[in-house]
MIVO-710298 format. One record per atom (N, C-alpha, C): residue in one letter; residue number from 1; x, y, z. Coordinates in Angstrom, 3 decimals, decimal comma. Layout:
% residues N
rec r:a&k:NUM&xx:X&yy:Y&zz:Z
...
This chain:
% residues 130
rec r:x&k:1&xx:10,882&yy:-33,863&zz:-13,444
rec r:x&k:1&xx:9,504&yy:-33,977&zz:-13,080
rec r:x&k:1&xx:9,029&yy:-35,397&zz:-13,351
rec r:x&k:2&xx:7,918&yy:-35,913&zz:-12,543
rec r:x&k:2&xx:7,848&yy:-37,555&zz:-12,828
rec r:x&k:2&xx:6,790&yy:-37,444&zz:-13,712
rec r:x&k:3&xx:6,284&yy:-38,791&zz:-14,194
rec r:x&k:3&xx:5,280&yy:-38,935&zz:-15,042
rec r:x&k:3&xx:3,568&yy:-38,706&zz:-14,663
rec r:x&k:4&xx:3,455&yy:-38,819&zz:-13,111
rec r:x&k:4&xx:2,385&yy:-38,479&zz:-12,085
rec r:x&k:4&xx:1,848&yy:-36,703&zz:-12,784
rec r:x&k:5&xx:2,968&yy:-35,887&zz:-13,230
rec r:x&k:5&xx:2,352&yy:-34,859&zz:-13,420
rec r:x&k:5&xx:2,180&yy:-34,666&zz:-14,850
rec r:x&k:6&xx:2,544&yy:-35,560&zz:-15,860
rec r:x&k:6&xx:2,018&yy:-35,333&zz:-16,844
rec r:x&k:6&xx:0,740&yy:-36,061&zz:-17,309
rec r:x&k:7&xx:0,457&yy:-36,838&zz:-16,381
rec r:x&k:7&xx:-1,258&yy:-37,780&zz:-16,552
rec r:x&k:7&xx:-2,340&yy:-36,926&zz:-16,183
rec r:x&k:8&xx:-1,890&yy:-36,532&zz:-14,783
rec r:x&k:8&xx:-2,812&yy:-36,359&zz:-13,674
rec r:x&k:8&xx:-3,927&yy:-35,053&zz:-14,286
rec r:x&k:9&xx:-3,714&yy:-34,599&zz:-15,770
rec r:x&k:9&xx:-4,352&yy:-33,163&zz:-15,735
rec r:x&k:9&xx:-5,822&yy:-33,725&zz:-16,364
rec r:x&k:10&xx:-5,981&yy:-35,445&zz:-17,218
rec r:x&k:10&xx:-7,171&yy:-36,121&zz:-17,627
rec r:x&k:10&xx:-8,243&yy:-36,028&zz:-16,087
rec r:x&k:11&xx:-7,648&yy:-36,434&zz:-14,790
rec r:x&k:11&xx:-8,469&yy:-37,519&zz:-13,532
rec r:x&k:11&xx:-8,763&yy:-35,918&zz:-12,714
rec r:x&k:12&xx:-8,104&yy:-34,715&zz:-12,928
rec r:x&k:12&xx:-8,581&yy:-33,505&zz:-11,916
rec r:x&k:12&xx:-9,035&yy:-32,361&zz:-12,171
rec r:x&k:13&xx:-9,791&yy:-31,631&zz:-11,858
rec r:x&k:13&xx:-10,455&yy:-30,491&zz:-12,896
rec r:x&k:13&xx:-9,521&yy:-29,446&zz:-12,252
rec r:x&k:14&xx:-9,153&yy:-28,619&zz:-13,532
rec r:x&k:14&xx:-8,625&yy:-27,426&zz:-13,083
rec r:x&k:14&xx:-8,943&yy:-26,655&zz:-11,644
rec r:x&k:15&xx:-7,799&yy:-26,209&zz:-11,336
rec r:x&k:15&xx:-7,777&yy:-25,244&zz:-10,165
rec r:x&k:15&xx:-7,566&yy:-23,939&zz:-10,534
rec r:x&k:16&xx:-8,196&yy:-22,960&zz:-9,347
rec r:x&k:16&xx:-7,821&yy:-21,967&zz:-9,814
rec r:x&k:16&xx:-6,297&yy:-21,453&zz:-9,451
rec r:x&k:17&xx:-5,539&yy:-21,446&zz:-9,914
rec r:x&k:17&xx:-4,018&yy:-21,182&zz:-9,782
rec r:x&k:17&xx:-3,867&yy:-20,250&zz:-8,156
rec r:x&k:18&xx:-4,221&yy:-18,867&zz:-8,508
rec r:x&k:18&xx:-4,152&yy:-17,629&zz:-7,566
rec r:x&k:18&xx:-4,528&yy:-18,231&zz:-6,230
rec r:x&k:19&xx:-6,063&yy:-19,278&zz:-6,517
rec r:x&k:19&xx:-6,755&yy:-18,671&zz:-5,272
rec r:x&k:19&xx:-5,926&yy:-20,442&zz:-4,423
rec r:x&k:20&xx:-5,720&yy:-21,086&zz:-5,027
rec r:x&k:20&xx:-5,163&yy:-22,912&zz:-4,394
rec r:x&k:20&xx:-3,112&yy:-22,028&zz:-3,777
rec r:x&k:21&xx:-3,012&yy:-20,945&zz:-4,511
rec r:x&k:21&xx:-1,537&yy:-20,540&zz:-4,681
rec r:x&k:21&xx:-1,387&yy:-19,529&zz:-2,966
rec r:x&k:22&xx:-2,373&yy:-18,951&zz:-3,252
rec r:x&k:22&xx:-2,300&yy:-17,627&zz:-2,099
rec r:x&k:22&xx:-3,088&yy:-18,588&zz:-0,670
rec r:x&k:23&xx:-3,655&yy:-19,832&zz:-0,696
rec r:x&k:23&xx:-4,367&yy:-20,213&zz:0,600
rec r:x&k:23&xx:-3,055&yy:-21,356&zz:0,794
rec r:x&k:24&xx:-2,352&yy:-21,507&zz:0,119
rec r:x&k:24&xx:-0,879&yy:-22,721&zz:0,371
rec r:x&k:24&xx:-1,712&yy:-24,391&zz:0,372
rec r:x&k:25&xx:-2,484&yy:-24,128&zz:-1,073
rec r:x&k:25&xx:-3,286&yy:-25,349&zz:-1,221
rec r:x&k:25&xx:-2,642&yy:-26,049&zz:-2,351
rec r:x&k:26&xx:-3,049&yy:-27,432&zz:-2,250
rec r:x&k:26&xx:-2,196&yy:-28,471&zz:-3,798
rec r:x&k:26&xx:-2,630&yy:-27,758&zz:-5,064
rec r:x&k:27&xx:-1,731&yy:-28,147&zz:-5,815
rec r:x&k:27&xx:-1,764&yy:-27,893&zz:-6,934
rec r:x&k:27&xx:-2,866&yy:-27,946&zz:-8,438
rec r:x&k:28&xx:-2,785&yy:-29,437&zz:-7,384
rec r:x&k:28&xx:-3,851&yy:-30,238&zz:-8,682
rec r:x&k:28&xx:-4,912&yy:-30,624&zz:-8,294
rec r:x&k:29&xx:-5,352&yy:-30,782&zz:-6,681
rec r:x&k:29&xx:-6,737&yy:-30,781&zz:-6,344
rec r:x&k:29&xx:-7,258&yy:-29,537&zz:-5,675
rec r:x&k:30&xx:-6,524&yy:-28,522&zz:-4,907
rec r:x&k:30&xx:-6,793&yy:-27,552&zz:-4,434
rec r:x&k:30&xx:-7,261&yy:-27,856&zz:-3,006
rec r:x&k:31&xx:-7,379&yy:-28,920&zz:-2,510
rec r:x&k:31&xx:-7,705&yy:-29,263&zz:-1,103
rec r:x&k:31&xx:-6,460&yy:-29,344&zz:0,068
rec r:x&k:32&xx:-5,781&yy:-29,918&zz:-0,354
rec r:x&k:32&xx:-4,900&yy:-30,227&zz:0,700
rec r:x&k:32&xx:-3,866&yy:-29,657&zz:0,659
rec r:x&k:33&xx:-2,887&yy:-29,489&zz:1,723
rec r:x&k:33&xx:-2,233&yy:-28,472&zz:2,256
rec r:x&k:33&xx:-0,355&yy:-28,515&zz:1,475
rec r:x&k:34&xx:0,057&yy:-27,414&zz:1,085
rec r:x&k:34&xx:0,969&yy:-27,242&zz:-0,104
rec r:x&k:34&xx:2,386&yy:-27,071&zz:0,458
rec r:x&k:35&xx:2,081&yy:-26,481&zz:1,964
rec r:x&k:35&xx:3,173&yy:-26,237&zz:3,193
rec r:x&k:35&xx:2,914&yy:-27,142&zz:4,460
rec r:x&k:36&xx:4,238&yy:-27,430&zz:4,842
rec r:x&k:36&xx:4,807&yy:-28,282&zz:6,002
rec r:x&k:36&xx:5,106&yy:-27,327&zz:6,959
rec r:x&k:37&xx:4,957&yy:-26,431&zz:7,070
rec r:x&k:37&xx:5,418&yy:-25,296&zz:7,852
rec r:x&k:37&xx:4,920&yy:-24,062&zz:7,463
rec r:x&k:38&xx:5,721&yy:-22,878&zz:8,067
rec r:x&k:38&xx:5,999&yy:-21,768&zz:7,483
rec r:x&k:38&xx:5,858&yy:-21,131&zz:6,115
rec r:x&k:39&xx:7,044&yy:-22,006&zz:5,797
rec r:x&k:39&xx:7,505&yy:-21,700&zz:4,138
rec r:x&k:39&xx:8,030&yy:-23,445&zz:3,935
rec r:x&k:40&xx:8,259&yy:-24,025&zz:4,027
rec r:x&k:40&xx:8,931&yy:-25,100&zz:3,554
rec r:x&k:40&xx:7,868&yy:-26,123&zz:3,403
rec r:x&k:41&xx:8,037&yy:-26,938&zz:2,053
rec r:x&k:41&xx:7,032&yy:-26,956&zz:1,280
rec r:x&k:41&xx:6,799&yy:-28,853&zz:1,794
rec r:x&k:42&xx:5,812&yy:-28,764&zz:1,883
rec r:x&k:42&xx:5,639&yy:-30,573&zz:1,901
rec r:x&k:42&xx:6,167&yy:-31,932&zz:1,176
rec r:x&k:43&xx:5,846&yy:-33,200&zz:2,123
rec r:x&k:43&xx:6,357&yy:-34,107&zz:0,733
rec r:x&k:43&xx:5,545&yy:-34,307&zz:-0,390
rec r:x&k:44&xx:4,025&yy:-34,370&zz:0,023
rec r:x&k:44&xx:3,149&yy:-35,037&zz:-0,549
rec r:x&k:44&xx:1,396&yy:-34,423&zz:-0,469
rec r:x&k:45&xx:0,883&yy:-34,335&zz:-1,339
rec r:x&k:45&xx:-0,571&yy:-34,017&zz:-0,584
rec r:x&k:45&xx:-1,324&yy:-34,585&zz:-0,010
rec r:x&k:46&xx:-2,238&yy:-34,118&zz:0,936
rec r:x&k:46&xx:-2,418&yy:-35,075&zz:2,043
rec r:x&k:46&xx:-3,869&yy:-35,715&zz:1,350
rec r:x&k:47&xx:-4,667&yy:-34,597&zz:0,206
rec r:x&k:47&xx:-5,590&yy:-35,326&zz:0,257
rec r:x&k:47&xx:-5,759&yy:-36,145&zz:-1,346
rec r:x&k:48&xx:-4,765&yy:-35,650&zz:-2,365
rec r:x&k:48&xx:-4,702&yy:-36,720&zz:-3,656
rec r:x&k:48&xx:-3,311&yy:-36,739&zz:-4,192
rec r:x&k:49&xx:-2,421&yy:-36,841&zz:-3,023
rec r:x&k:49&xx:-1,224&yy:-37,698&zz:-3,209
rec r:x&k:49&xx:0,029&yy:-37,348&zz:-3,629
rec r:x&k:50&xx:0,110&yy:-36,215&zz:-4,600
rec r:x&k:50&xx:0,815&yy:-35,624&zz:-5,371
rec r:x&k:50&xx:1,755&yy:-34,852&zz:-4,611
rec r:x&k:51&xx:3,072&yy:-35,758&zz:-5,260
rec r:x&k:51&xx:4,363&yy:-35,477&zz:-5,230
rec r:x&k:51&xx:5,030&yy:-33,981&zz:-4,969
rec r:x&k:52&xx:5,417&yy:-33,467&zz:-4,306
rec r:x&k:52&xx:5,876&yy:-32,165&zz:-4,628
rec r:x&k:52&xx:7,226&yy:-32,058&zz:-4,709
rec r:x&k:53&xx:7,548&yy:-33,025&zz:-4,766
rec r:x&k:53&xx:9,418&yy:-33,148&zz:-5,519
rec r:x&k:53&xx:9,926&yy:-31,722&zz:-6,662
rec r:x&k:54&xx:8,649&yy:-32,079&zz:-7,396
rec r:x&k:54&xx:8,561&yy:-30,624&zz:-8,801
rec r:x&k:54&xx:9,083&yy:-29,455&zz:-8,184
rec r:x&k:55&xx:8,417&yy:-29,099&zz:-6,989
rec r:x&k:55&xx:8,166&yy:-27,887&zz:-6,421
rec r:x&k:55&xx:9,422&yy:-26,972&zz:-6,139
rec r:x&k:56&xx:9,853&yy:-26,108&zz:-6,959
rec r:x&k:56&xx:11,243&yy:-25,358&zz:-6,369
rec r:x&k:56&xx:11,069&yy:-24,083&zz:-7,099
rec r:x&k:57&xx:10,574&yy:-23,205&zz:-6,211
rec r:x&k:57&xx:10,134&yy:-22,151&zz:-6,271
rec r:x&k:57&xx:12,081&yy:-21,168&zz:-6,544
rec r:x&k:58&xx:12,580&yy:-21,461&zz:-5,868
rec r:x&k:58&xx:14,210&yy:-20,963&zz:-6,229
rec r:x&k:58&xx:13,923&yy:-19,057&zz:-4,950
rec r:x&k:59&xx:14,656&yy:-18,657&zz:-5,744
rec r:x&k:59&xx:14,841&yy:-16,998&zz:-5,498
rec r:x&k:59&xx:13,716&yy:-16,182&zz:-5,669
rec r:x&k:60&xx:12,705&yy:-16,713&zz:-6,739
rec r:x&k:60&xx:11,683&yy:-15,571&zz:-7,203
rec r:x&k:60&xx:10,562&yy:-15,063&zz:-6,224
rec r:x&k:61&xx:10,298&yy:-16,150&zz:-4,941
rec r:x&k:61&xx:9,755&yy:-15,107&zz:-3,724
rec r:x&k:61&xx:10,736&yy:-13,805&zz:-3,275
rec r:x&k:62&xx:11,914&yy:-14,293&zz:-3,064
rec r:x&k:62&xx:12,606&yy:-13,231&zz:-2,580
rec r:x&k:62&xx:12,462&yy:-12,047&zz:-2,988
rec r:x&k:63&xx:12,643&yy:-12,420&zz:-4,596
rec r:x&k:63&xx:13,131&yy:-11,246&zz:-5,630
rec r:x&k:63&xx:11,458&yy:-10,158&zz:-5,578
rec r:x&k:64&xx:10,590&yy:-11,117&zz:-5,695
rec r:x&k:64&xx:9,127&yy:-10,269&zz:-5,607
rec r:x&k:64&xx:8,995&yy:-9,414&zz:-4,087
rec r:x&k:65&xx:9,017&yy:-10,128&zz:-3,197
rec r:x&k:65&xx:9,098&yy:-9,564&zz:-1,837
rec r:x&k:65&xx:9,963&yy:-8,753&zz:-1,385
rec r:x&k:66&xx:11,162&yy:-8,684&zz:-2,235
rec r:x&k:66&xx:12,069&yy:-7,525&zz:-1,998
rec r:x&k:66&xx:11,550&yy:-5,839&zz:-2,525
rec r:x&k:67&xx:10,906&yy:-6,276&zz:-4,129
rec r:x&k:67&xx:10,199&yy:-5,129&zz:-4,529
rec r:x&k:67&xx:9,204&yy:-4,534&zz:-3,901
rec r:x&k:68&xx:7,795&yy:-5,290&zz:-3,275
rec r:x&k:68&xx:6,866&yy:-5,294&zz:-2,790
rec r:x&k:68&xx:6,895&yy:-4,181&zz:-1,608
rec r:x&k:69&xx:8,228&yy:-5,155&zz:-0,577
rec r:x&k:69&xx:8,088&yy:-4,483&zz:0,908
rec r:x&k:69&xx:8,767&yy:-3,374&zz:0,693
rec r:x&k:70&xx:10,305&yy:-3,168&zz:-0,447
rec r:x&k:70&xx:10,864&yy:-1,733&zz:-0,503
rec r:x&k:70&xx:9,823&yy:-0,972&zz:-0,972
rec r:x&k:71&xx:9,421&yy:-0,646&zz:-2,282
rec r:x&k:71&xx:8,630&yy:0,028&zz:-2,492
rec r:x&k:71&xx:7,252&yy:0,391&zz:-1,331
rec r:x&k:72&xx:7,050&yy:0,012&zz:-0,438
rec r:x&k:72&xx:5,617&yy:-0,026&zz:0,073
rec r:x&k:72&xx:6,671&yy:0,955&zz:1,574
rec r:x&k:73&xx:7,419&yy:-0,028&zz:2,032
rec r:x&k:73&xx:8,392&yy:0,872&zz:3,257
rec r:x&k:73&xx:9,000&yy:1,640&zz:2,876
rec r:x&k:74&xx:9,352&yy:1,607&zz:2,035
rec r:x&k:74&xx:10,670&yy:3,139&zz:1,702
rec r:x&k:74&xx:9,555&yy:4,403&zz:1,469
rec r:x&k:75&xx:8,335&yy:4,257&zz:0,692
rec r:x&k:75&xx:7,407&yy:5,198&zz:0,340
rec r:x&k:75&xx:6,922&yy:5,651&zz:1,445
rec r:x&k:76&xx:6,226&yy:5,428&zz:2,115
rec r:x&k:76&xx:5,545&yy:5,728&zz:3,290
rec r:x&k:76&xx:6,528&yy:6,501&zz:4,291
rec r:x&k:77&xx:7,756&yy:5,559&zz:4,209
rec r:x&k:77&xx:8,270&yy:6,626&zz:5,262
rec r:x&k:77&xx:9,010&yy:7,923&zz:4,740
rec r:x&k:78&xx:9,462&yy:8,033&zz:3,614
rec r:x&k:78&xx:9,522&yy:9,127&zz:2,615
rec r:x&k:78&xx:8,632&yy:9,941&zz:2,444
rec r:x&k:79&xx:7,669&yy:9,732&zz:2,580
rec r:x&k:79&xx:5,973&yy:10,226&zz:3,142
rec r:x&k:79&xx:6,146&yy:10,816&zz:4,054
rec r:x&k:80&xx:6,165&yy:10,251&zz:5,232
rec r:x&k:80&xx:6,204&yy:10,704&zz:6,218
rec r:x&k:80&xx:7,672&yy:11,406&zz:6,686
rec r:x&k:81&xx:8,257&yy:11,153&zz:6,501
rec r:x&k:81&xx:9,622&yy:12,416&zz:6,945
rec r:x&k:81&xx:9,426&yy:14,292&zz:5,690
rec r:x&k:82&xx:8,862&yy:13,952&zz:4,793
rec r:x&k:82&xx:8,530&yy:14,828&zz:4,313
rec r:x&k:82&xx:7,186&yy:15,709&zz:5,255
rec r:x&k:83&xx:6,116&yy:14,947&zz:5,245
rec r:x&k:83&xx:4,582&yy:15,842&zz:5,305
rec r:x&k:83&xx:5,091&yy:15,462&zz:7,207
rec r:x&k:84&xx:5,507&yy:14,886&zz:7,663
rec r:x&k:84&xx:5,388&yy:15,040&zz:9,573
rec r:x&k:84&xx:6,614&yy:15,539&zz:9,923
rec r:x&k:85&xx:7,943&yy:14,915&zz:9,482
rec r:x&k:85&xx:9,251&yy:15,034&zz:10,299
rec r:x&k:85&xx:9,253&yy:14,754&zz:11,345
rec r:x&k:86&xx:9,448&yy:13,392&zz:11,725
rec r:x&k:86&xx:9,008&yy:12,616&zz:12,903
rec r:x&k:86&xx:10,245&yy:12,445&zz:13,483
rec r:x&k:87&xx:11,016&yy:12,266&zz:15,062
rec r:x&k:87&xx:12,324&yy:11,920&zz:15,382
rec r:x&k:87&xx:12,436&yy:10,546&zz:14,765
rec r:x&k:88&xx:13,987&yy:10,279&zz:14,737
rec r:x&k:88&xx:14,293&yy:9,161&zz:14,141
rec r:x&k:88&xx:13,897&yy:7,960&zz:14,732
rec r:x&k:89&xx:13,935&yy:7,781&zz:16,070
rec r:x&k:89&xx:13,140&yy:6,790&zz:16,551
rec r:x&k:89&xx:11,663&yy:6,130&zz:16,387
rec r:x&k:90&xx:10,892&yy:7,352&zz:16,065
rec r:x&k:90&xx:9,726&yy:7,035&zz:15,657
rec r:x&k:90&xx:9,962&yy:5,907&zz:14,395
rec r:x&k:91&xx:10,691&yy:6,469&zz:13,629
rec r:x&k:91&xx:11,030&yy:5,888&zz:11,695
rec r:x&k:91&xx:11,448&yy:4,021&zz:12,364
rec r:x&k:92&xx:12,321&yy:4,117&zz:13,599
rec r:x&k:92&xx:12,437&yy:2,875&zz:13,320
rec r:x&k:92&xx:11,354&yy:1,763&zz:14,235
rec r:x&k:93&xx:10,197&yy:2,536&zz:15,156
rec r:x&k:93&xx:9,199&yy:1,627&zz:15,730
rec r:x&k:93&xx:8,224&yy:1,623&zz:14,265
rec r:x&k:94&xx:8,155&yy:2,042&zz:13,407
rec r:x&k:94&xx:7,327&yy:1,723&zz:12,696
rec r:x&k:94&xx:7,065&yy:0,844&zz:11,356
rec r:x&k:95&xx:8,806&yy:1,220&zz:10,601
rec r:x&k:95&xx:9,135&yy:0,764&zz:9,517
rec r:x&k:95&xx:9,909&yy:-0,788&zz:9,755
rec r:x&k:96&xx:10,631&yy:-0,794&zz:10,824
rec r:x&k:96&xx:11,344&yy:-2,189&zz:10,856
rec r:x&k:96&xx:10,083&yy:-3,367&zz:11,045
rec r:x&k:97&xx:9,092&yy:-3,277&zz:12,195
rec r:x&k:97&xx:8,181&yy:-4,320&zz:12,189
rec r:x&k:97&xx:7,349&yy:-3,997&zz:11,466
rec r:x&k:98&xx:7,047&yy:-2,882&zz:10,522
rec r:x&k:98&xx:6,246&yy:-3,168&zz:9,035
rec r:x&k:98&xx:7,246&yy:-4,160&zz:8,141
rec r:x&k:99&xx:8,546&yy:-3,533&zz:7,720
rec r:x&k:99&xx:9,196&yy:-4,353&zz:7,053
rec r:x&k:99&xx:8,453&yy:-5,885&zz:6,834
rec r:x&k:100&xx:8,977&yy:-6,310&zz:8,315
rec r:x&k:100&xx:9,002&yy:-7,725&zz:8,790
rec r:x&k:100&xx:7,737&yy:-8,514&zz:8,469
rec r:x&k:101&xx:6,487&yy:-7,395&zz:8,864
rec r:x&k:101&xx:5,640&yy:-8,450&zz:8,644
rec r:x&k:101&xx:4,791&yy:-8,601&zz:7,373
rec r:x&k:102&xx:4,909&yy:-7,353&zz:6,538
rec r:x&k:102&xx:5,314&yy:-7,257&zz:5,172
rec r:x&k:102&xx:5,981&yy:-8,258&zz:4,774
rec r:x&k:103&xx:6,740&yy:-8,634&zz:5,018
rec r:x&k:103&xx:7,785&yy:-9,683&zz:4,352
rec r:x&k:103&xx:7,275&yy:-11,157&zz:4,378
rec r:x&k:104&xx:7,266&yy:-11,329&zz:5,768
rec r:x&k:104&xx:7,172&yy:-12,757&zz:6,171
rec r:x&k:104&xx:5,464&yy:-12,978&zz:5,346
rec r:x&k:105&xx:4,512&yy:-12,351&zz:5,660
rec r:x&k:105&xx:3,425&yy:-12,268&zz:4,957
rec r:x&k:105&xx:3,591&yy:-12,760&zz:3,315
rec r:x&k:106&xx:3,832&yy:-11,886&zz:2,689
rec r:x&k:106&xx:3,621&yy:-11,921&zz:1,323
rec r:x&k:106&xx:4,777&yy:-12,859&zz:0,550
rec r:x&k:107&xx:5,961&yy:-13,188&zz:1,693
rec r:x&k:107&xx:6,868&yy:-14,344&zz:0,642
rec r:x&k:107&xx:5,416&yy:-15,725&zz:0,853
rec r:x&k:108&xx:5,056&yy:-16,058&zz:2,240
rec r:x&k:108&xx:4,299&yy:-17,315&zz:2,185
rec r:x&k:108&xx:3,349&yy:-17,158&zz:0,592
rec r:x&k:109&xx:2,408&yy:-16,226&zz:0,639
rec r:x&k:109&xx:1,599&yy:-15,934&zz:-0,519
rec r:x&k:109&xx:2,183&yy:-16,261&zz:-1,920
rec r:x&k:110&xx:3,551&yy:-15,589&zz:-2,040
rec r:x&k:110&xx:3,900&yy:-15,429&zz:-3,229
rec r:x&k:110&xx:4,555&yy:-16,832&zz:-3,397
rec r:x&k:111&xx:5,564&yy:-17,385&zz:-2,439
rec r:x&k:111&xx:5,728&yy:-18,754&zz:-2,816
rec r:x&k:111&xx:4,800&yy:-19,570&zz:-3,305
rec r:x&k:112&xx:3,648&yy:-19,746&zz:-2,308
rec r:x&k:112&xx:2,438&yy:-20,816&zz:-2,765
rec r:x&k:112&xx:2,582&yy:-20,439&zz:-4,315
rec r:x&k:113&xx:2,250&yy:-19,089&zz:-4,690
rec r:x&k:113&xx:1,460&yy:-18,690&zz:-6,048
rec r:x&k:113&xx:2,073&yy:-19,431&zz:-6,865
rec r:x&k:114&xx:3,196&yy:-18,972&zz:-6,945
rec r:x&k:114&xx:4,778&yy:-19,361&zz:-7,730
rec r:x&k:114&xx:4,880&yy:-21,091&zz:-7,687
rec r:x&k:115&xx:4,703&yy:-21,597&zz:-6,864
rec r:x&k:115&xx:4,709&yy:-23,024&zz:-6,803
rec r:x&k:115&xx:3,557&yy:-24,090&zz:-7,642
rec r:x&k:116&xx:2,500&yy:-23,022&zz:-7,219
rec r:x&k:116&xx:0,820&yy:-23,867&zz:-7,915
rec r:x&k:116&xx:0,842&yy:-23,270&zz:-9,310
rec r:x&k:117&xx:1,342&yy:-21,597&zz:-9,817
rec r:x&k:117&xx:2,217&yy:-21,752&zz:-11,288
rec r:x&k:117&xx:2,943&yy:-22,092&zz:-11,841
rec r:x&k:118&xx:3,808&yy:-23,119&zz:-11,225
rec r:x&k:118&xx:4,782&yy:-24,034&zz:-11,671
rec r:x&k:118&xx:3,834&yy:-25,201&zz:-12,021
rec r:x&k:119&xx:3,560&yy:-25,703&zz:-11,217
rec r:x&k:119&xx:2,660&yy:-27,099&zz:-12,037
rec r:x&k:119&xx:1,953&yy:-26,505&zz:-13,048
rec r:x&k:120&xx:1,075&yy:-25,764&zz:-12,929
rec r:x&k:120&xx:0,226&yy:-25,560&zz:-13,953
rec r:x&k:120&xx:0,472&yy:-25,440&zz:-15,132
rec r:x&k:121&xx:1,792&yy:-24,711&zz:-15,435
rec r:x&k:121&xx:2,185&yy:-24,297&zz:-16,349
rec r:x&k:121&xx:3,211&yy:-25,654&zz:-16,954
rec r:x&k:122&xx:3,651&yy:-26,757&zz:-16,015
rec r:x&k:122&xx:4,704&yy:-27,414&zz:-15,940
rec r:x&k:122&xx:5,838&yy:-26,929&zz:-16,402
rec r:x&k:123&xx:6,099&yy:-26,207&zz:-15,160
rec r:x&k:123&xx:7,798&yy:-25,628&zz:-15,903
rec r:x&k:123&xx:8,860&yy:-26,539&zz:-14,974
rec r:x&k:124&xx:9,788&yy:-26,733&zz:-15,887
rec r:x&k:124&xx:10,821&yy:-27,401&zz:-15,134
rec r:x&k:124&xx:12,204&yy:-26,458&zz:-15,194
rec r:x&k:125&xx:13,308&yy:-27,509&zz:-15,135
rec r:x&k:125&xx:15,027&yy:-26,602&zz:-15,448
rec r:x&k:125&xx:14,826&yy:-26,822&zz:-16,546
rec r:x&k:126&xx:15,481&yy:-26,096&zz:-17,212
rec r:x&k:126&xx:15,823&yy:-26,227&zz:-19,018
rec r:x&k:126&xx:17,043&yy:-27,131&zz:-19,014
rec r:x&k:127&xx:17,390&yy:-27,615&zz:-20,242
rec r:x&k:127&xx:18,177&yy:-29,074&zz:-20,293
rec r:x&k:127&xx:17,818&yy:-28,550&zz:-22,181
rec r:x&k:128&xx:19,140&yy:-28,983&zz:-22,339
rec r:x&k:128&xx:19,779&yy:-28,989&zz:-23,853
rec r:x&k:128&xx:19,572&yy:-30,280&zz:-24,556
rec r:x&k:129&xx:19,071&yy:-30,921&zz:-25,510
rec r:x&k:129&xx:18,753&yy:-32,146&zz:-25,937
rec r:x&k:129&xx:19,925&yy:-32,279&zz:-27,467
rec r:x&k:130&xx:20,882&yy:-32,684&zz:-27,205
rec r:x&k:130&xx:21,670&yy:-32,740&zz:-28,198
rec r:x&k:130&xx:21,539&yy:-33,993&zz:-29,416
């Protein structure tokens, strides 16, 4: 992590983590934009500058969004093959593009979150100091 993020917390007033995390806003000013895309994260903020080199969210969208969308799709349609007994075709116009947009939805969300709680918190890799 560079030295930009251990100054910068005197010159910017706190953000609120959740709400700068879930709109894919910076970290440290909350204005400017946290994604280059989709999901893939920017170089820089557009409106106070800051580096997002830090930024490596890793596996833990996955790992959240895996719980999220199973639990939410597997229930419902377990639900429903119990209380309707619907043909199998029905199970898959409904559950595959829930899946999907379940998914694609809530990794963007949960990345941002995960990313704007990384600065905040300044977490980095762990490293052994011998």
């Amino acid at each position: 992590m560079s030295d930009d993020h251990e100054r910068d917390t005197a010159h910017w007033p706190p953000v609120d983590a959740v709400k700068a995390g879930l709109a894919g806003r910076c970290p440290r000013c909350g204005e400017g934009r946290l994604f280059d895309g989709f999901l893939s994260v920017g170089e820089r903020c557009s409106n106070c500058g800051l580096d997002y080199s830090f930024a490596d969210a890793g596996d833990g969208p996955a790992v959240f969004v895996i719980f999220i969308a199973g639990f939410l799709v597997v229930g419902l349609a377990l639900w429903m093959e119990v209380t309707l007994s619907p043909p199998l075709w029905l199970h898959f116009m409904l559950w595959i593009p829930l899946t999907l947009i379940v998914s694609l939805i809530s990794l963007r969300l949960i990345k941002g979150l995960l990313i704007v709680l990384q600065y905040r918190n300044k977490a980095a890799e762990g490293r052994l100091d011998k």
